[in-house]
C-alpha positions as CSV (number, residue, x, y, z in Angstrom):
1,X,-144.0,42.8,-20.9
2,X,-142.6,46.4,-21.1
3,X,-141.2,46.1,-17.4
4,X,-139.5,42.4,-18.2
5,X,-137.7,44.4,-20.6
6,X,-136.6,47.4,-18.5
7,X,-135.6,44.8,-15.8
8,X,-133.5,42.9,-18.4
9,X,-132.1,46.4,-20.0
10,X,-131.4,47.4,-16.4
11,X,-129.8,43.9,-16.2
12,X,-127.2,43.8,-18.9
13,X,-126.4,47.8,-18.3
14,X,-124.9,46.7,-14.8
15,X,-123.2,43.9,-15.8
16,X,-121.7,45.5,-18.2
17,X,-120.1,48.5,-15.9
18,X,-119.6,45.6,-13.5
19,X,-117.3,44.0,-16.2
20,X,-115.7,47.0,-17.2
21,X,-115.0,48.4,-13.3
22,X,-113.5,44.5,-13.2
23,X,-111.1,44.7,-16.5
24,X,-110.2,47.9,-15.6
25,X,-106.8,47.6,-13.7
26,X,-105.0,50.8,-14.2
27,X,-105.6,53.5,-11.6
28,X,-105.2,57.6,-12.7
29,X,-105.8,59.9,-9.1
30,X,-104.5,63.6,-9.0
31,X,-104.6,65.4,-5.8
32,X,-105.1,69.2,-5.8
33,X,-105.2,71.8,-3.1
34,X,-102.8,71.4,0.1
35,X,-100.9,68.8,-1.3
36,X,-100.8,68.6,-5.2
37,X,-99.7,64.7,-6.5
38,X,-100.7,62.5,-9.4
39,X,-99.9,59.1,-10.2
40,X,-100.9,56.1,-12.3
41,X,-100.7,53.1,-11.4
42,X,-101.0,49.4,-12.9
43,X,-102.1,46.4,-10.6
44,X,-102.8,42.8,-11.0
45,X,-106.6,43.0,-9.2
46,X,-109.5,45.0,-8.4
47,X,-108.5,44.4,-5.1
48,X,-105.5,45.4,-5.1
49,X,-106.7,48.7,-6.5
50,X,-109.3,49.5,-4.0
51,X,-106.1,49.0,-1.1
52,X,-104.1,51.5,-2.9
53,X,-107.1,54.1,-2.9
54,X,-107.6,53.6,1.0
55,X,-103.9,54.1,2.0
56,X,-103.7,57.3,-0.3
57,X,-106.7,58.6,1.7
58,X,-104.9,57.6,5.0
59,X,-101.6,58.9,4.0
60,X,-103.7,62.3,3.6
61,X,-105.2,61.7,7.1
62,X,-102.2,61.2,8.4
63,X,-100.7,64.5,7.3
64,X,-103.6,66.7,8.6
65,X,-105.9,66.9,5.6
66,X,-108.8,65.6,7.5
67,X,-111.9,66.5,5.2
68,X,-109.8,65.3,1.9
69,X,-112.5,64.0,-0.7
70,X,-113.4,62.6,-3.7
71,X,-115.4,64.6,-6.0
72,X,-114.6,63.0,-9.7
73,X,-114.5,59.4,-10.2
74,X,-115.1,58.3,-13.7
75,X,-113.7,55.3,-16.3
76,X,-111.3,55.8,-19.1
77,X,-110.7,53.0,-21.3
78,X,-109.3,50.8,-18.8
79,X,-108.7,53.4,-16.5
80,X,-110.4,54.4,-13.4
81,X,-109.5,58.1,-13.2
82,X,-109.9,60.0,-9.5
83,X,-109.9,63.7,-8.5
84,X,-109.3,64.5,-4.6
85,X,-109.2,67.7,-3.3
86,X,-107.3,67.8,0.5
87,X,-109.2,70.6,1.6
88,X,-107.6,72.6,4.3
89,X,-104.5,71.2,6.6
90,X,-105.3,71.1,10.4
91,X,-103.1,71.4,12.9
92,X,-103.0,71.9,16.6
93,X,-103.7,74.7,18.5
94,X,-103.2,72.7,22.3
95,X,-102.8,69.2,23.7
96,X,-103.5,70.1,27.2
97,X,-102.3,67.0,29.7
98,X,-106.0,67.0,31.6
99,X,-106.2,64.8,34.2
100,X,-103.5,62.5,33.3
101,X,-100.2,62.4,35.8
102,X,-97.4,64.2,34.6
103,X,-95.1,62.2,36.0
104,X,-96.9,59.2,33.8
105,X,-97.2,61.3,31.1
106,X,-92.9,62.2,31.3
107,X,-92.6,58.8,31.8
108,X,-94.5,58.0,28.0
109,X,-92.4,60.7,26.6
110,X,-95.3,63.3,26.2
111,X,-93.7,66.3,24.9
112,X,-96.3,69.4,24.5
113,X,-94.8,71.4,21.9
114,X,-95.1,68.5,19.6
115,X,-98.8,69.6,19.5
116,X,-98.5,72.9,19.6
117,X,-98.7,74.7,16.0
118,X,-98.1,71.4,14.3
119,X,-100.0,69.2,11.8
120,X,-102.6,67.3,13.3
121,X,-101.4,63.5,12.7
122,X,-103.7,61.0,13.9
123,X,-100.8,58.5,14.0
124,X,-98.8,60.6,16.5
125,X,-102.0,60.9,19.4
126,X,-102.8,57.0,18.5
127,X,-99.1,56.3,19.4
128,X,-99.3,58.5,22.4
129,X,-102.2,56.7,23.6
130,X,-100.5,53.8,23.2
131,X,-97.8,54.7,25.9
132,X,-99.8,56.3,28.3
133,X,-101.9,52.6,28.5
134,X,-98.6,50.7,28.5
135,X,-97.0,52.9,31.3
136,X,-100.6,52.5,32.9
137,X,-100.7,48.5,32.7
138,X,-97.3,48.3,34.1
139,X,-98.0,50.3,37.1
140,X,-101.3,48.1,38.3
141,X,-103.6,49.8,35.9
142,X,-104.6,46.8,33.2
143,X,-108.0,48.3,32.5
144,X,-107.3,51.8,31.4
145,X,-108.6,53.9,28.9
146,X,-107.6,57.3,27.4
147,X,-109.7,59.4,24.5
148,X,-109.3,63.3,23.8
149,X,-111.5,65.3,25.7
150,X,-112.9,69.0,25.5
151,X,-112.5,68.8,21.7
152,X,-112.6,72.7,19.8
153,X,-111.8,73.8,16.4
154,X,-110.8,77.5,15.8
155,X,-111.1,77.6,11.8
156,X,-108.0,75.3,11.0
157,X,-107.1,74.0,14.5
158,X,-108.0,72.0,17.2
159,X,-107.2,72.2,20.9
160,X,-108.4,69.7,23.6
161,X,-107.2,67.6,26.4
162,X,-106.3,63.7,27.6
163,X,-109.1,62.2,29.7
164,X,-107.6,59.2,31.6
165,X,-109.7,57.1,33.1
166,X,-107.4,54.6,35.6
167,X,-110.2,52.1,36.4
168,X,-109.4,49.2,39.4
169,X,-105.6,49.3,41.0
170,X,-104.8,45.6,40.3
171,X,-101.7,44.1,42.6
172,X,-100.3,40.4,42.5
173,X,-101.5,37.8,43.9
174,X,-99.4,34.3,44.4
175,X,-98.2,32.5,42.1
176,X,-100.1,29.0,41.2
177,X,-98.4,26.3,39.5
178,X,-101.2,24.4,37.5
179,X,-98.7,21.4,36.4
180,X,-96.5,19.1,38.3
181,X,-93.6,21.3,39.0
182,X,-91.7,20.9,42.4
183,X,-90.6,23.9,42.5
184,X,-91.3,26.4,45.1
185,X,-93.5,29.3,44.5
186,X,-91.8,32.1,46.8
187,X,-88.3,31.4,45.1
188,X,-90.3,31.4,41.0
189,X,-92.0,35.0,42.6
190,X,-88.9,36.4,43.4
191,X,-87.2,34.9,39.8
192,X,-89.6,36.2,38.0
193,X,-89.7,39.2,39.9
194,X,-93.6,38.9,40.5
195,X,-94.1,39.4,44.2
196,X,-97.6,38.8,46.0
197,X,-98.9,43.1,47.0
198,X,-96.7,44.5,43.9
199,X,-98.5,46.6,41.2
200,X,-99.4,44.3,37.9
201,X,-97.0,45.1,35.4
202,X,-98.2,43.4,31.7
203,X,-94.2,43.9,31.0
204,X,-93.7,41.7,34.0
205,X,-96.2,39.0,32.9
206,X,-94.8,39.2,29.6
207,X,-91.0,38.7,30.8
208,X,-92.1,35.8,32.7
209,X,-93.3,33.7,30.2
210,X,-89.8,34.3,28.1
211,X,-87.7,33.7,31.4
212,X,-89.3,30.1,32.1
213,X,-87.5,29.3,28.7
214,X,-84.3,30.0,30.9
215,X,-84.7,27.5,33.5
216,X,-83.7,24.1,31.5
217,X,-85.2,21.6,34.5
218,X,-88.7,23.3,33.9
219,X,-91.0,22.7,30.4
220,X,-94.6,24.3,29.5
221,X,-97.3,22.0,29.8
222,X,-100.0,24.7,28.2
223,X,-100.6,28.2,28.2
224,X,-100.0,30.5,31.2
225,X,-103.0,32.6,32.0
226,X,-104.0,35.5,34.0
227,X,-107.3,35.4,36.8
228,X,-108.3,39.1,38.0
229,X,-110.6,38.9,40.9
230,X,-111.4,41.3,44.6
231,X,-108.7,43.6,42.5
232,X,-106.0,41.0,42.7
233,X,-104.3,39.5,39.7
234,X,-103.6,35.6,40.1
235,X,-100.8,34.3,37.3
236,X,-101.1,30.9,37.0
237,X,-97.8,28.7,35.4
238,X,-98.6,25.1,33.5
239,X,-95.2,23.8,34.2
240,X,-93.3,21.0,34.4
241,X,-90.1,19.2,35.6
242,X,-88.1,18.0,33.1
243,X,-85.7,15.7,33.7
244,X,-82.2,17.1,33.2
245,X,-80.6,15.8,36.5
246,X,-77.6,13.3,34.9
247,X,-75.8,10.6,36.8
248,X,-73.2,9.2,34.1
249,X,-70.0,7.2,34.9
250,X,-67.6,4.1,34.2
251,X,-65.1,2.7,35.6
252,X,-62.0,0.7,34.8
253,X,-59.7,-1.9,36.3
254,X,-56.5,-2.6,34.2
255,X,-53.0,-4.0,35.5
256,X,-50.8,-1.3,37.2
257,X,-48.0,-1.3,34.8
258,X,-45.8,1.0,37.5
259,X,-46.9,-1.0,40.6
260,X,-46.6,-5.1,40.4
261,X,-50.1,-7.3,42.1
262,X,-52.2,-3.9,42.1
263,X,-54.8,-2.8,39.9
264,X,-54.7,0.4,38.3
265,X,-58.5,2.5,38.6
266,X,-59.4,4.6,35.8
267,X,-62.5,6.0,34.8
268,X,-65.2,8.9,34.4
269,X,-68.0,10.3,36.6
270,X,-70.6,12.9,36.0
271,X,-73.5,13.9,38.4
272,X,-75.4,17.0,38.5
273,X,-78.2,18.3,39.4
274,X,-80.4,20.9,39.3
275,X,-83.5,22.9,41.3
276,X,-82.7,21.1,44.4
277,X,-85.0,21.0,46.5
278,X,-87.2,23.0,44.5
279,X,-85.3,26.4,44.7
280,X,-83.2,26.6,41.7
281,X,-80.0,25.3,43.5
282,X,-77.7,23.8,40.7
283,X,-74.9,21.3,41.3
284,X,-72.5,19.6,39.5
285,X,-69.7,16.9,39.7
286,X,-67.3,15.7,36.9
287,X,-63.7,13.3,37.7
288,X,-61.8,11.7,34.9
289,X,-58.6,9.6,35.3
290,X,-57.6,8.1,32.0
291,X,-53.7,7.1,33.1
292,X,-51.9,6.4,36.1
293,X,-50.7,9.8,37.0
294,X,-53.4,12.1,35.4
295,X,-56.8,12.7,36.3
296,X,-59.0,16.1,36.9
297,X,-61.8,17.3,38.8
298,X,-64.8,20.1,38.5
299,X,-66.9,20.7,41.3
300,X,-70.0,23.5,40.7
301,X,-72.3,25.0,43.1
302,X,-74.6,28.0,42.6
303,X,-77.3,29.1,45.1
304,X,-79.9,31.8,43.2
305,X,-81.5,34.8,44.9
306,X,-79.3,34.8,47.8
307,X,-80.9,37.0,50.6
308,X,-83.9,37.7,48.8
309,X,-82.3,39.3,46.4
310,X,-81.8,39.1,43.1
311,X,-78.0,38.2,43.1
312,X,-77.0,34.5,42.3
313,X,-73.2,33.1,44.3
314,X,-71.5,30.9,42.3
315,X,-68.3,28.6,43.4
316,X,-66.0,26.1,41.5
317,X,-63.3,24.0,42.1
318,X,-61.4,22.3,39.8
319,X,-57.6,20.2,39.9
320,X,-55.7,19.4,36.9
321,X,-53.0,16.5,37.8
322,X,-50.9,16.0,34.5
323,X,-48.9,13.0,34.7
324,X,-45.8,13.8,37.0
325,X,-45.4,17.1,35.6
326,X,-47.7,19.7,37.6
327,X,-50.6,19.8,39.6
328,X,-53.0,23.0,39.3
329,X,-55.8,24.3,41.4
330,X,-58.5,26.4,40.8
331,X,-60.9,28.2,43.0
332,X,-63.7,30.2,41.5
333,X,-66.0,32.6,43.5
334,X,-68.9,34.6,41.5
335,X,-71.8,36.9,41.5
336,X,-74.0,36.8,39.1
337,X,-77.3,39.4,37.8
338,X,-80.1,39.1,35.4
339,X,-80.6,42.2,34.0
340,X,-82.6,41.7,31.5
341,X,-84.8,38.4,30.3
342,X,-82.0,37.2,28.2
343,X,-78.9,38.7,29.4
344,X,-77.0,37.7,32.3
345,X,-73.7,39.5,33.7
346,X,-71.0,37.6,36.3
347,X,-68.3,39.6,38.2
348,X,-65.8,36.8,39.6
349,X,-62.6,36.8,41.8
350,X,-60.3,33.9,40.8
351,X,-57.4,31.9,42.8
352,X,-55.3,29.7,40.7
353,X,-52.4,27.8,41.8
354,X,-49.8,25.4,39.7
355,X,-47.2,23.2,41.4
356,X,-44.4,21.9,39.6
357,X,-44.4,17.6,41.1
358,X,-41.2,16.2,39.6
359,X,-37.8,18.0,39.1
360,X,-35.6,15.3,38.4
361,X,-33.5,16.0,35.5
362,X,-34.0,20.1,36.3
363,X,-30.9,20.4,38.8
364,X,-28.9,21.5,35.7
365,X,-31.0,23.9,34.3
366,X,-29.6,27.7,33.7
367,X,-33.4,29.0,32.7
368,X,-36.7,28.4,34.1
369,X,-38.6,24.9,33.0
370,X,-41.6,25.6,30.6
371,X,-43.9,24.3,33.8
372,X,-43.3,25.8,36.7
373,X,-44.9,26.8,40.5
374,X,-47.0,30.1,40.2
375,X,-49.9,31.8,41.8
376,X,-52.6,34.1,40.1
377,X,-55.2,36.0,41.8
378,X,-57.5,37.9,39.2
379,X,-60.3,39.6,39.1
380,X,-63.0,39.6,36.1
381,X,-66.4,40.0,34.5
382,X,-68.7,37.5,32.2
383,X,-71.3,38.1,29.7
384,X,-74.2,35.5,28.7
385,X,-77.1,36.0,25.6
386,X,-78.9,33.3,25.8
387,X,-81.5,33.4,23.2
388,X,-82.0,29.6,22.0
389,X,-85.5,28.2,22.2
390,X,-84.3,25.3,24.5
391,X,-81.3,25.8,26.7
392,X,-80.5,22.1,26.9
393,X,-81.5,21.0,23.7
394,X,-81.2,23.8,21.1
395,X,-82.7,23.9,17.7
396,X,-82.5,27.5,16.9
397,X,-81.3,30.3,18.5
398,X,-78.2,31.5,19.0
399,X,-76.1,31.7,22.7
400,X,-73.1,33.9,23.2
401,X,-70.5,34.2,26.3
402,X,-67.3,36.2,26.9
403,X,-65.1,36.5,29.4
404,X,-62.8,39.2,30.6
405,X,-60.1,39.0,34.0
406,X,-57.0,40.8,34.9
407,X,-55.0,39.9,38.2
408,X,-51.6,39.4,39.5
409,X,-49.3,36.5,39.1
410,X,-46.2,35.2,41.5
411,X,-43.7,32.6,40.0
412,X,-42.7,30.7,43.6
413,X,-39.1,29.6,43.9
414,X,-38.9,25.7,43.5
415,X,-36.2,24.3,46.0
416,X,-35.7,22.0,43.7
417,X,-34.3,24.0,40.8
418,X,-31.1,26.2,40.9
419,X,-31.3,29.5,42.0
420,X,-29.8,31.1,38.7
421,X,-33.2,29.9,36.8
422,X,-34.7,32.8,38.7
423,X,-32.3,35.7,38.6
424,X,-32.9,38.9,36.2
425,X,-37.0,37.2,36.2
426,X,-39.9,39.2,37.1
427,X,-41.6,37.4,39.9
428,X,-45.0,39.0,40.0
429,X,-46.3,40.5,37.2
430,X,-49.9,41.7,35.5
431,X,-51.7,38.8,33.5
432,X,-54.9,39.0,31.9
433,X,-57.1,36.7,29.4
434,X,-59.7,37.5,27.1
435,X,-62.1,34.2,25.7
436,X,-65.0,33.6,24.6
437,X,-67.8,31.9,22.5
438,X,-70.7,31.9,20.0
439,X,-73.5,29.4,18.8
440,X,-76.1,29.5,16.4
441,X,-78.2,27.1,15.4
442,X,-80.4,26.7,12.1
443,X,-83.8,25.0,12.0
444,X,-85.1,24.6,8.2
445,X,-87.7,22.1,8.8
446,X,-88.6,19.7,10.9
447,X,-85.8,17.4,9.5
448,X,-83.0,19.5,8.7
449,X,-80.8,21.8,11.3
450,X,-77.0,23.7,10.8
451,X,-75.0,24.1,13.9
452,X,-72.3,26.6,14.1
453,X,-69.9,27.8,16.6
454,X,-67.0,30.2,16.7
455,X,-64.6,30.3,19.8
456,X,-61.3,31.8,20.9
457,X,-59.5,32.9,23.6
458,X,-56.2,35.1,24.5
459,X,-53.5,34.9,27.7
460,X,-51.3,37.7,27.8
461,X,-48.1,38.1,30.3
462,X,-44.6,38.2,30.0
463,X,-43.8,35.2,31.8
464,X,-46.3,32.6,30.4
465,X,-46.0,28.9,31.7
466,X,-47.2,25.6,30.3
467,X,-49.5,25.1,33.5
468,X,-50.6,28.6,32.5
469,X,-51.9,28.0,29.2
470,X,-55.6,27.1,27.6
471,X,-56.2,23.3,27.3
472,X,-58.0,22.1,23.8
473,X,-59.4,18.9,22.5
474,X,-61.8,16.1,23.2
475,X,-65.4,15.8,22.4
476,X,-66.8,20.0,23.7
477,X,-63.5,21.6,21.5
478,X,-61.6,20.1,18.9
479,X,-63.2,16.6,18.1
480,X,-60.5,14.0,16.5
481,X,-57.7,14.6,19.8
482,X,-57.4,13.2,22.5
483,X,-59.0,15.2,25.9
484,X,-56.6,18.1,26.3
485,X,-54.1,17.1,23.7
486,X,-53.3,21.1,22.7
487,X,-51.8,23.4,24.9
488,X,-52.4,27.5,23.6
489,X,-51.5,30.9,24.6
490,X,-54.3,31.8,22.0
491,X,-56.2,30.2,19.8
492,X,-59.6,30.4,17.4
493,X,-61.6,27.5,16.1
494,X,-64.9,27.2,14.3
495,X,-67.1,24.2,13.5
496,X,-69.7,23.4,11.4
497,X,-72.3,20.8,11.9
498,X,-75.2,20.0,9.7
499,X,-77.8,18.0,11.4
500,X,-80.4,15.2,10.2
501,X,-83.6,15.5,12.7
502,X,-85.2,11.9,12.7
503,X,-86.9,12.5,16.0
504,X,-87.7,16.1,18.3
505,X,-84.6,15.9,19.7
506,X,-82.5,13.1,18.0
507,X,-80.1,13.4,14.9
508,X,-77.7,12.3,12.7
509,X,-75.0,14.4,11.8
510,X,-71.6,15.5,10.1
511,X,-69.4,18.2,11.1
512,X,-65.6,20.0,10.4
513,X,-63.6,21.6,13.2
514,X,-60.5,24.1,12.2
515,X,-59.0,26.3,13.7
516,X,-55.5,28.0,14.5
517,X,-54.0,27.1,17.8
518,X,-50.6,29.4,19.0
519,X,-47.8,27.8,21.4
520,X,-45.3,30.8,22.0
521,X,-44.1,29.1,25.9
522,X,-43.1,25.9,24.3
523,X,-41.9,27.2,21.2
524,X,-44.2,25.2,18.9
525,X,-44.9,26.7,15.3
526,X,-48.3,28.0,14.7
527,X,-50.1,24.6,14.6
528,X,-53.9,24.8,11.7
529,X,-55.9,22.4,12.7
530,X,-58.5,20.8,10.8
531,X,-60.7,17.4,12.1
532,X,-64.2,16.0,10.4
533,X,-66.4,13.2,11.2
534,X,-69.9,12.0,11.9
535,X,-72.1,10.4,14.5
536,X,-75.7,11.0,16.1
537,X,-77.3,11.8,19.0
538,X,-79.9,9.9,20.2
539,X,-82.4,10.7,23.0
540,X,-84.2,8.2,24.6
541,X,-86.5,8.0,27.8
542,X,-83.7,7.7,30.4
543,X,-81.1,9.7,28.7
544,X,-78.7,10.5,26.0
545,X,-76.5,8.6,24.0
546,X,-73.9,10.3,21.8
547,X,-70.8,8.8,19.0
548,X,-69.0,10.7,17.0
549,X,-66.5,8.9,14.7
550,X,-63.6,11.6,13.9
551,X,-60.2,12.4,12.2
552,X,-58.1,15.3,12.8
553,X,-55.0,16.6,11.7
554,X,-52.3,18.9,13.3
555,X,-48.6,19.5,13.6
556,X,-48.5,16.7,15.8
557,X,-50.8,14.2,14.2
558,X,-51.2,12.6,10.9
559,X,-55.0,12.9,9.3
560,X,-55.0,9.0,8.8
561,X,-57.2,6.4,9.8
562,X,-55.1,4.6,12.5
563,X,-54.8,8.2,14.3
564,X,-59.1,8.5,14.2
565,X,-61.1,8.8,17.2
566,X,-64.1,7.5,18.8
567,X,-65.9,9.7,21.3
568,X,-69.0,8.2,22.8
569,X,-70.9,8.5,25.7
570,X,-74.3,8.2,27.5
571,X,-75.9,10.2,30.0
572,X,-78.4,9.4,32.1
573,X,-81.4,11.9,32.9
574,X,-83.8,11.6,36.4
């Protein structure tokens, strides 16, 4: 009987300092000795509490008071009050390098008089150690392992030494591609940069995985994984094809209002494709003629890793035939480098020619036409971020370009036009341009997405031309104009484009365009745009299929309904 009653004393005595260690939420700590500190402190939970108490005795760690202690703990009230004494501050004597390479060790930034006569911090050898493995993995050692070695203390300090222990040299293997990707493994080695017999490099593997995200005709199918085996490494890719090659076109057979019995051919085609054959060859085709007299043509080619190396060739073409006014040319070689996962640089020489086709009604003129014959050879250099989470279709993520070229230009004489248009005129002269562009796009949820973009460009010589000059408007600039309806010597726009998600990749959406638009070669006034509208996108199994219903206003076009335009197409994906 006696004991049931000790028992259920006992009982109730712990419950009771169990309660009261619960209610009690206020914390009192003074620190004495090294470091003198006190502090009270209120928090919502017991747990809480007990988290504050461990990081003060890390933060004293940390700072070299390795034997700190508690040696009061008692409770007030609701109050738990704490007494810690810091004892005496290490520090380092030595941090000898051991066995560990000093060329590996320069290379994680070891510096020995940071240990020497200074605070022993555990964080500062943890992060250390941290280098020296990273370094390590990235130079065909995965499996090693570092500790302190030949440990001493000499009253208040401690000397020692790193003990490195490499383990296996690891190299790459091939490649494997575990899903249905065509693509070849040699030219996905040399893009990745992972070549069969090189060290492993964890950086490497890590890269890889964020650079697949730039190839828009591949898609992961699972999760990569690494296989090490006979002291190889073996990186195996779950990708995909996806099917981005388009093949898009219409064509249109009206009455020739200029030639009688003879149809006139308008139309639009659009082909490209990409990874040919496998090795990441990209090309692409667009022609448009939308009148009798005007029409235009792009032609794209780039061929990646040319020679092994890790230098991309680019080419274009394109012709601009507007009306009977001029004809231009333009022929695009380019280099281009990946130096880094998500940056990607372009150094370009550029040929561009402009003819002047009619000069009927010219033979009077005493100063040169506003179109005219020229030739410009420039030189430049182009700058890509890509960091959007699908290069083809985007959700979030932003993608920035600019571009930079400088060159000379040569106004030809015209035999048709009068020699006195020409005289007093600088015929070659420096030219340069300056454009680019910015996107970012907002994913809220899994219905809701912003689109924004900002874009501008500059042309700078003394003897500007209309052929010369930036072309603006249609459905990838200024929706709600016609294709090319601006012509600017400079110009800035920005749109905005909130998005409805209904499906992964489909959406409804509403968006404004403005933007300032300058003319200085045809003597327009400064022209503020503004266009809005709405549409969707939708994506089906075979393709794409965009409308967008739009108004826009300018200098030279009324914001009304009878001036509104429909852009629409579909593209076609194999």
């Amino acid at each position: 009987m006696k004991k049931s009653i000790f028992i259920i004393a006992l009982f109730f005595c712990l419950a009771s300092r169990f309660a009261v260690g619960q209610a009690s939420k206020h914390l009192r700590y003074e620190i004495n000795g090294g470091l003198v500190k006190a502090e009270t402190l209120i928090f919502s939970d017991s747990i809480e509490r007990s988290n504050r108490i461990r990081s003060v005795f890390n933060e004293l760690y940390a700072s070299g008071f390795l034997a700190a202690t508690e040696f009061k703990r008692e409770i007030r009230g609701d109050t738990l009050f704490m007494a810690i004494a810091t004892g005496i501050k290490f520090n380092w004597v030595e941090l000898r390098p051991g066995n560990v390479d000093p060329v590996l060790l320069l290379n994680s930034g070891f510096d020995q008089n940071r240990f020497r006569k200074k605070s022993f911090q555990y964080q500062q050898v943890a992060d250390l150690f941290e280098k020296v493995l990273n370094q390590s993995e990235n130079e065909g050692f995965p499996f090693a392992a570092i500790k302190l070695d030949s440990m001493e203390r000499t009253e208040d300090g401690f000397s020692g030494a790193l003990n490195l222990n490499l383990g296996p040299f690891i190299s790459f293997d091939t490649l494997e591609i575990s899903g249905n990707s065509k693509t070849k493994r040699m030219y996905l080695a040399k893009y990745l940069q992972i070549m069969p017999g090189e060290p492993f490099s964890q950086k490497k593997v890590e890269q890889a995985v964020r650079q697949i995200k730039n190839l828009p005709y591949l898609r992961w199918s699972g999760e990569p994984q690494i296989s090490f085996q006979n002291e190889e490494a073996t990186f195996y890719l779950p990708i995909n094809d996806r099917k981005i090659n388009t093949l898009d076109g219409i064509i249109g057979f009206l009455p020739n209002e200029f030639e009688e019995n003879k149809l006139l051919i308008t139309g639009q085609f659009d082909l490209s494709l990409y990874n040919v054959w496998g090795k990441g060859r990209n090309y692409k085709l667009n022609w448009q003629r939308l009148s009798q007299y005007s029409q235009n043509l792009r032609i794209e080619a780039v061929e990646p890793l040319v020679l092994g190396s890790m230098i991309d060739i680019g080419a274009t073409f394109s012709l601009l035939k507007e009306d009977t006014t001029f004809l231009n040319r333009d022929f695009r070689l380019e280099f281009g480098y990946r130096f880094k996962t998500d940056n990607y640089i372009k150094f370009f020489g550029s040929r561009q020619a402009g003819d002047l086709l009619a000069t009927a009604g010219l033979q009077e003129a005493q100063t040169l036409p506003e179109f005219a014959d020229f030739r410009y050879n420039n030189y430049g250099v182009e700058y890509e971020l890509n960091i959007l989470d699908d290069l083809f279709l985007p959700r979030r993520g932003f993608y920035g370009q600019i571009e930079f070229a400088i060159g000379n230009k040569e106004i030809l004489r015209n035999t048709g036009l009068p020699e006195a248009v020409y005289e007093g005129l600088d015929m070659k002269s420096i030219q340069f341009y300056v454009k680019g562009e910015s996107t970012k796009h907002f994913y809220f949820n899994s219905n809701w997405g912003l689109m924004t973009k900002l874009a501008g460009g500059i042309l700078v010589n003394d003897n500007l031309l209309g052929n010369d000059l930036y072309r603006l408007g249609g459905l990838k600039t200024i929706r709600g104009f016609n294709e090319n309806f601006f012509f600017a010597n400079n110009y800035a726009y920005f749109t905005l484009e909130p998005r409805f998600y209904f499906d992964t990749y489909s959406y409804f959406m509403i968006f404004a365009d403005a933007g300032r638009l300058e003319n200085s070669v045809q003597g327009l006034n400064t022209d503020y745009i503004f266009s809005t509208g709405l549409g969707f996108s939708l994506e089906t199994n075979s393709g794409i299929f965009n409308f967008i219903y739009a108004l826009g206003r300018s200098n030279g076009q009324e914001f009304a309904l009878n001036q509104s335009k429909i852009h629409f197409g579909y593209t076609g994906r194999f």
